[in-house]
N, C-alpha and C positions, 0 to 999 in steps of 0.2 A: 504494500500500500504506500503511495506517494503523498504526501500532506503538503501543503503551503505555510503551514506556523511551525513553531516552536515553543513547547510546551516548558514555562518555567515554574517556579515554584516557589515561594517568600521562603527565606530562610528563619533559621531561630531571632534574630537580628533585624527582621522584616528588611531585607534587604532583599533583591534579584541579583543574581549572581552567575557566570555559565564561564567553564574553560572553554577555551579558545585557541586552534591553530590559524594561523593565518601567513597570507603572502601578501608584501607589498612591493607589486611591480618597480612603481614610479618612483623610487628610490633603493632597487636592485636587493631588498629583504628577499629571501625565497622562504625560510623558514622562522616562524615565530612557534613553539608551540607548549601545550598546557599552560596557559596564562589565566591564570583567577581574573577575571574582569567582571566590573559591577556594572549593572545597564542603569543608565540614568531614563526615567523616565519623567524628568521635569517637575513632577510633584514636591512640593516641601517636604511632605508630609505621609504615610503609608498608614494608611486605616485598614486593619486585620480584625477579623472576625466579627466584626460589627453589623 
């Protein structure tokens, strides 16, 4: 099965969080990988279980 999202999850921290490989061409990176990255979603603030 093919999906379109990515399924994340609040940590204990209420924080979003996801490792990450990545390549950045336009400045000749080929390999970045397992990097703990936090996704900013713009919010101040994270309301859980409310």
């Amino acid at each position: 099965m093919k999906n379109n999202f990515i399924l994340l999850e609040l940590n204990h921290r209420n924080e979003i969080r996801a490792d990450v490989n990545m390549t950045i061409k336009s400045l000749d990176i080929t390999k970045i990988g397992h990097i703990n990255v936090k996704i900013d979603t713009g919010c101040p603030y994270t309301v859980y279980g409310r």
